[in-house]
C-alpha positions as a Markdown table, in Angstrom:
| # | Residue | x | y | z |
|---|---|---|---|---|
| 1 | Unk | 128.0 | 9.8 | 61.8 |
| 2 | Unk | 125.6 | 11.7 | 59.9 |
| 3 | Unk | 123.4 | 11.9 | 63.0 |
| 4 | Unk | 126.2 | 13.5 | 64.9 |
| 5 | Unk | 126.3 | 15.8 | 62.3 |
| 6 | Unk | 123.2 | 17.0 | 62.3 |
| 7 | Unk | 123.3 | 17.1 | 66.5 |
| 8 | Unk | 126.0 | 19.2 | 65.7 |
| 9 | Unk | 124.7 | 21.8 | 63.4 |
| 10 | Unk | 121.7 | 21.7 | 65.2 |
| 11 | Unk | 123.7 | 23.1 | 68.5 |
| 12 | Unk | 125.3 | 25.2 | 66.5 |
| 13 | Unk | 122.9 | 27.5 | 65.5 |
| 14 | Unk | 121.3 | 27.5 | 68.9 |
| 15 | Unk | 124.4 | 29.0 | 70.4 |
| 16 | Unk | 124.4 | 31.8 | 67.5 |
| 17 | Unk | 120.6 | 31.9 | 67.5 |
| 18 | Unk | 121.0 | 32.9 | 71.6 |
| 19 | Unk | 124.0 | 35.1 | 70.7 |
| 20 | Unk | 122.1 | 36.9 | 68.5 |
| 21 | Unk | 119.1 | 37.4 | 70.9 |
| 22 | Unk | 121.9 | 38.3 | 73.6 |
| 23 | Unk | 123.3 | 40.8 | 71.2 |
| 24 | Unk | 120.2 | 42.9 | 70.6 |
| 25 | Unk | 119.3 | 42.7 | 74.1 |
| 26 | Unk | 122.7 | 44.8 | 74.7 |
| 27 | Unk | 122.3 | 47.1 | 72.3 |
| 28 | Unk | 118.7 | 47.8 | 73.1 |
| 29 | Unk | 119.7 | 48.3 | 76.7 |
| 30 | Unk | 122.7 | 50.8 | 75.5 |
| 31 | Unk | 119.9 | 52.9 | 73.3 |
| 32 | Unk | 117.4 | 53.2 | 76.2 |
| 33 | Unk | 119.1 | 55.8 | 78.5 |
| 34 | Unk | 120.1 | 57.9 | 75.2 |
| 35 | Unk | 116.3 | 58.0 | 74.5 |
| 36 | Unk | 115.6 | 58.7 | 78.2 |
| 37 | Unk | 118.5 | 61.4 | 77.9 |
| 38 | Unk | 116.1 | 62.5 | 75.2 |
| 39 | Unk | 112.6 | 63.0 | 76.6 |
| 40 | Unk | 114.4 | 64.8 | 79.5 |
| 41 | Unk | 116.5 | 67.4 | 77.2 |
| 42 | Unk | 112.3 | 67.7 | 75.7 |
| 43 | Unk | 110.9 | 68.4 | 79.0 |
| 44 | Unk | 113.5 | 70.9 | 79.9 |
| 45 | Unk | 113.1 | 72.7 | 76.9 |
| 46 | Unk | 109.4 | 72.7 | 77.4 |
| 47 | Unk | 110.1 | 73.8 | 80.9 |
| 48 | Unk | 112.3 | 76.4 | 79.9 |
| 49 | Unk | 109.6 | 77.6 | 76.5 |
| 50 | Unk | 107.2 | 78.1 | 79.6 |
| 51 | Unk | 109.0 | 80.8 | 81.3 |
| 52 | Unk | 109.6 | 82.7 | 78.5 |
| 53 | Unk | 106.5 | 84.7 | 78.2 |
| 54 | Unk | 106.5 | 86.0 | 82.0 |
| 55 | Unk | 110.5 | 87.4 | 81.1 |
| 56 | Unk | 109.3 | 88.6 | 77.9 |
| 57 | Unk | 106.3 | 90.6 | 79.7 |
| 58 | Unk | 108.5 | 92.0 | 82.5 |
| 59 | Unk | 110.7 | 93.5 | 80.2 |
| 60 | Unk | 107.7 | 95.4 | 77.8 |
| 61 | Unk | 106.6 | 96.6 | 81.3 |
| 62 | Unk | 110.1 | 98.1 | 81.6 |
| 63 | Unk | 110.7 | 99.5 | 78.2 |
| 64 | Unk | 107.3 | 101.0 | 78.2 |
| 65 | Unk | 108.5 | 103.2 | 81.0 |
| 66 | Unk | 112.1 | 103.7 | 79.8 |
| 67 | Unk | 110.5 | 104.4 | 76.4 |
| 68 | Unk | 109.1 | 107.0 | 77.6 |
| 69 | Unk | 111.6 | 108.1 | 80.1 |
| 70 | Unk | 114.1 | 108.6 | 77.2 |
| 71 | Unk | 111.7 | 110.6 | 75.0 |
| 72 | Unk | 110.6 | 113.1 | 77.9 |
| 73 | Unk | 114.2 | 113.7 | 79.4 |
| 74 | Unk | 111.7 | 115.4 | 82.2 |
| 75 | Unk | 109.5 | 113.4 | 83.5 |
| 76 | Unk | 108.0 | 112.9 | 86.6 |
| 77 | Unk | 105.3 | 112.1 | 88.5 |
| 78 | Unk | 103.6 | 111.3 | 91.6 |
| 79 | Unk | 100.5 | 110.7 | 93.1 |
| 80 | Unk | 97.5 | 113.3 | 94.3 |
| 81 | Unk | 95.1 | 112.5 | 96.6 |
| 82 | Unk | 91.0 | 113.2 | 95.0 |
| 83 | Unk | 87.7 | 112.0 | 95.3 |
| 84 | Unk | 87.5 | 110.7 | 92.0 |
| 85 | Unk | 91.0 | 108.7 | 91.4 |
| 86 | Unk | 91.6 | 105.5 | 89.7 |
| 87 | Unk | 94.0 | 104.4 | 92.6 |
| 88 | Unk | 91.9 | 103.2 | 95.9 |
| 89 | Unk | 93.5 | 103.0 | 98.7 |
| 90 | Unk | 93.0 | 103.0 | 102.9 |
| 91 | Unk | 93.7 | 106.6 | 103.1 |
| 92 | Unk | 91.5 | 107.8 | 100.0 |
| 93 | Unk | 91.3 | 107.7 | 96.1 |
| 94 | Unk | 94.6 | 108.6 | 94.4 |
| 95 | Unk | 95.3 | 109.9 | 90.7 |
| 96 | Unk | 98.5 | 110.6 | 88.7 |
| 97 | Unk | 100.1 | 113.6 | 88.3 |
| 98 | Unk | 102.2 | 113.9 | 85.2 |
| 99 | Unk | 104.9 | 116.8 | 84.9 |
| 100 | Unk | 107.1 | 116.4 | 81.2 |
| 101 | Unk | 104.9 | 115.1 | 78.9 |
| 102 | Unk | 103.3 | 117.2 | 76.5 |
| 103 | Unk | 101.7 | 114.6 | 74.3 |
| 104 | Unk | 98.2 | 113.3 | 75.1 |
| 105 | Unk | 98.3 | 110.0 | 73.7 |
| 106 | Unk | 101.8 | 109.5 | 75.4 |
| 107 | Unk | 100.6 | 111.0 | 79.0 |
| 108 | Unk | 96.9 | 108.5 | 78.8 |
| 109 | Unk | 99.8 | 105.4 | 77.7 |
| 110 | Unk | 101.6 | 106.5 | 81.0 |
| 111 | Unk | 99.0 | 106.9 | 83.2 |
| 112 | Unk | 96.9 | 103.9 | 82.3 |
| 113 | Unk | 100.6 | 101.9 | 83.0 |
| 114 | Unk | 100.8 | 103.3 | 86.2 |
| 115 | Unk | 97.4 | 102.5 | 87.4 |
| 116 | Unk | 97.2 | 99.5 | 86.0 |
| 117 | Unk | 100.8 | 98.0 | 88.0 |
| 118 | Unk | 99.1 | 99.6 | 90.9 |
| 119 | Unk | 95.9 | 97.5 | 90.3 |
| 120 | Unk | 98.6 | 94.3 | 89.9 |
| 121 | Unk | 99.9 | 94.6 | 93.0 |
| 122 | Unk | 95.9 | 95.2 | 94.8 |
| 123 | Unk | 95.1 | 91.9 | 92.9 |
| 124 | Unk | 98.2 | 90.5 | 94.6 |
| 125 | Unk | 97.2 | 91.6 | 98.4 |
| 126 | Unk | 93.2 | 90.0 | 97.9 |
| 127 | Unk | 95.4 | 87.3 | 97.1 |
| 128 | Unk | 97.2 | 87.4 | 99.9 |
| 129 | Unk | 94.5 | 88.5 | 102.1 |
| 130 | Unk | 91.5 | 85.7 | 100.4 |
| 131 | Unk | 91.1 | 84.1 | 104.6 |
| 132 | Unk | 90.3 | 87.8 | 106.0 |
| 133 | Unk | 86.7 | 88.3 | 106.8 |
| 134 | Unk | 87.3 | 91.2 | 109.5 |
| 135 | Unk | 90.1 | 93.6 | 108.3 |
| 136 | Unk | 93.0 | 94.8 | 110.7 |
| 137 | Unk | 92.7 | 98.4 | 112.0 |
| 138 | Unk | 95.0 | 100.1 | 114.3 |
| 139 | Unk | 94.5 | 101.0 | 117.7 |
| 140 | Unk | 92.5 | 104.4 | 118.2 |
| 141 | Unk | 91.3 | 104.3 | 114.5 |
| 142 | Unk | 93.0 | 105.4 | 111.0 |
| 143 | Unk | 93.0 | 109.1 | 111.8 |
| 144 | Unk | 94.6 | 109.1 | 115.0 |
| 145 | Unk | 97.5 | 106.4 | 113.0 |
| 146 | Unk | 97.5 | 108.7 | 110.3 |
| 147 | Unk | 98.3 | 111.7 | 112.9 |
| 148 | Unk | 100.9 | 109.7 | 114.3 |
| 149 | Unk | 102.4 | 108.9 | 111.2 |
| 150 | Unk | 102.5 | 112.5 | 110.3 |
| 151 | Unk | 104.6 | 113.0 | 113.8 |
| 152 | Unk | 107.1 | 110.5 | 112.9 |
| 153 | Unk | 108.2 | 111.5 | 108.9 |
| 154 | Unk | 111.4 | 112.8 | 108.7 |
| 155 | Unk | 111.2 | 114.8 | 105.5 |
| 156 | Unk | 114.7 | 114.0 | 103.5 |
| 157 | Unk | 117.0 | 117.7 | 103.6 |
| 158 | Unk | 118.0 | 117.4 | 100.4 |
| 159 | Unk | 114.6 | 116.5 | 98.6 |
| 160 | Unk | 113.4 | 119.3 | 101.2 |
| 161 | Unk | 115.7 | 122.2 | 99.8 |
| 162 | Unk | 115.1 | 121.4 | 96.3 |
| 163 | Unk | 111.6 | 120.9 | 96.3 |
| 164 | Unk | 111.0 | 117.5 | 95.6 |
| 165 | Unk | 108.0 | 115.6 | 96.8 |
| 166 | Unk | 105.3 | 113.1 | 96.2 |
| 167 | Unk | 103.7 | 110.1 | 97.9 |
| 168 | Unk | 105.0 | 107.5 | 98.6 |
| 169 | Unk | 102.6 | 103.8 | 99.3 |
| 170 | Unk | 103.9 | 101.8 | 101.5 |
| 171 | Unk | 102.9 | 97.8 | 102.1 |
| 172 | Unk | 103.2 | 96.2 | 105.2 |
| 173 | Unk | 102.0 | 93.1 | 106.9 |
| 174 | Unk | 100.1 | 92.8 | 110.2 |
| 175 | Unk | 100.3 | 89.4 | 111.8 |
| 176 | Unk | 97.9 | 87.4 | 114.3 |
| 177 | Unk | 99.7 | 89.5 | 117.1 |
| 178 | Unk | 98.9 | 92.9 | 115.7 |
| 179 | Unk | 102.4 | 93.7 | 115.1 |
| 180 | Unk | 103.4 | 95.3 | 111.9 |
| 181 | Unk | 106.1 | 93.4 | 109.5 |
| 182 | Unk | 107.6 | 93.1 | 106.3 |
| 183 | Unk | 107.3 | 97.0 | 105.6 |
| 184 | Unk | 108.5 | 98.6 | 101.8 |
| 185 | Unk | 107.7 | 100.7 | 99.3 |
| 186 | Unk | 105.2 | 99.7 | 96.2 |
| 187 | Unk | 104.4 | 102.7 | 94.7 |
| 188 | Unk | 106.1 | 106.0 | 95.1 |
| 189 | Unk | 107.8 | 108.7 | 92.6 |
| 190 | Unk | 108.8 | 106.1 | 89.9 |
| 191 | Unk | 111.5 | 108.6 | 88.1 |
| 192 | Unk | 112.7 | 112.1 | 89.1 |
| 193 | Unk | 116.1 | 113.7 | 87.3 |
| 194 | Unk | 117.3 | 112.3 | 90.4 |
| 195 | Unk | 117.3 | 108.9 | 91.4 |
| 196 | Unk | 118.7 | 109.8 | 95.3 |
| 197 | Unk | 115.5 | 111.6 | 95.8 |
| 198 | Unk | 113.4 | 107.9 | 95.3 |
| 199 | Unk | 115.4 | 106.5 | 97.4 |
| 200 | Unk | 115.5 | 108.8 | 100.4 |
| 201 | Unk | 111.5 | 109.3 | 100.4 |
| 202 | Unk | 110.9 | 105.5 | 99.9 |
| 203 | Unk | 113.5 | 105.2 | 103.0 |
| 204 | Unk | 111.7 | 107.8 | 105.2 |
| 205 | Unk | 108.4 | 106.2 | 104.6 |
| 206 | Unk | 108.6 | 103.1 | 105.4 |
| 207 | Unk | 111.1 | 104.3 | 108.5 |
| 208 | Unk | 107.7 | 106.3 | 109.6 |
| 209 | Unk | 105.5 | 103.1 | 109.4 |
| 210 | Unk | 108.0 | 101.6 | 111.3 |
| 211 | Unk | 108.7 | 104.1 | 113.9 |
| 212 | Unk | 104.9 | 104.6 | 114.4 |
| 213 | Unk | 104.9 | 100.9 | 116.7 |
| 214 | Unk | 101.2 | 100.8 | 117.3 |
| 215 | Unk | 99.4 | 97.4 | 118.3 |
| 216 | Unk | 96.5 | 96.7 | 115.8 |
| 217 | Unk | 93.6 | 94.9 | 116.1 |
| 218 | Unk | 94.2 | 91.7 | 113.9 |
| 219 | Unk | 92.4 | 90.6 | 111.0 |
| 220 | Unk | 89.9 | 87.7 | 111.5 |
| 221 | Unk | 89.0 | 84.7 | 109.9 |
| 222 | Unk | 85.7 | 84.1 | 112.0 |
| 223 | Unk | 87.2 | 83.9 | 115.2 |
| 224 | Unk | 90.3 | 83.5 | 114.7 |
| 225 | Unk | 93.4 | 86.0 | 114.2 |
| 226 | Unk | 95.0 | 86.3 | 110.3 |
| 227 | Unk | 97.8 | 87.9 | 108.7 |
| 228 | Unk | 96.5 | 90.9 | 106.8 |
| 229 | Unk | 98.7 | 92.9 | 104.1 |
| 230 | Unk | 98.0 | 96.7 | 103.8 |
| 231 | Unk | 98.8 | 99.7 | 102.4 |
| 232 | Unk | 99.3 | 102.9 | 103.6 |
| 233 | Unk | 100.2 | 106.6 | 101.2 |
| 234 | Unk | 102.5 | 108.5 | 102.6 |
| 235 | Unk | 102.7 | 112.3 | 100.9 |
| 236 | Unk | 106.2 | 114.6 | 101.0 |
| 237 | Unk | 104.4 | 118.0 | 100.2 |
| 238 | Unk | 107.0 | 119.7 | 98.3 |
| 239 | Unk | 106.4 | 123.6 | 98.3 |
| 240 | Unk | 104.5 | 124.8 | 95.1 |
């Protein structure tokens, strides 16, 4: 009898001993996709902590301008062709031509902003165009594409009769064909009293790339034909 007892307890606390182990196995199993739920809500907010700097950048870039759009009521500016211009482009050296602000340190702030988003978006077409060894050039040469261009721009009446102009720089993309594409406005006359006037000269420039159809010559990699992206300044000379 006393044997059977001890059979007895023995089986006993087997059965708890595995129920035990069986317990913690569930509850281990119930934790694990909580701590998975975890690390991922970790990641995401590391994700998310990573994009914050770029927003945060983009916006100083903006209130920089508005800053300074608020203070001088009339600003403007636009760009002049020189020999001796911080902004380099196909068609010459550009600088800035400020109208509105009458304080030095405030006009070097806004001219140093201007060039330097202009040099952004230079460092973004080498980027672009790292394969090219051989740039595009149109048929006949800049000059003559420049004369065409000239042809082809539709000065905007309104901006016409009240004396509003400026350049405008206009990016475009010629493919392995030597066909233009993806034509629009970088750079032009970032603030005026009147934003209509932007528009209408950013429209007509790029509509005078566009109407101006000439086959290039393709960019080359060695032998081969690239996609090049350019630029091209296109002036509205307003009368003085």
């Amino acid at each position: 009898m006393e044997n059977n007892i001890n059979k007895f307890d023995i089986n006993m606390y087997a059965v708890l001993l595995i129920g035990a182990l069986a317990f913690m196995i569930f509850v281990m199993g119930c934790e694990s996709p909580k701590q998975n739920n975890e690390q991922a809500a970790d990641t995401v907010s590391i994700d998310n902590s990573a994009v914050e700097p770029n927003n945060v950048a983009v916006h100083e870039e903006d209130s920089t301008i508005h800053a300074l759009v608020e203070k001088y009521p009339e600003l403007e500016y636009s760009y002049i062709q020189t020999e001796d211009g911080n902004i380099v482009t196909v068609k010459g050296n550009y600088q800035v031509k400020v109208d509105g602000i009458d304080n030095d340190q405030d006009l070097n702030k806004f001219v140093k902003y201007v060039e330097g988003h202009f040099a952004d978006q230079e460092l973004m077409r080498k980027e672009y165009n790292k394969n090219v060894q051989t740039a595009a050039e149109p048929k006949d040469g800049y000059d003559a594409y420049y004369q065409a261009i000239k042809t082809n721009v539709e000065y905007p009446e309104e901006a016409l009769d009240n004396n509003v102009g400026g350049t405008v720089i206009v990016e475009f993309v010629v493919d392995e064909n030597g066909k233009v594409s993806e034509v629009k406005p970088v750079e032009s006359i970032y603030y005026t009293k009147n934003k209509e006037y932007i528009e209408a000269l950013d429209e007509a420039a790029v509509e005078a790339i566009k109407t101006t159809d000439w086959t290039w010559t393709p960019a080359k990699q060695g032998n081969s034909p690239v996609r090049m992206k350019l630029e091209i300044p296109i002036t509205f000379e307003a009368e003085s």
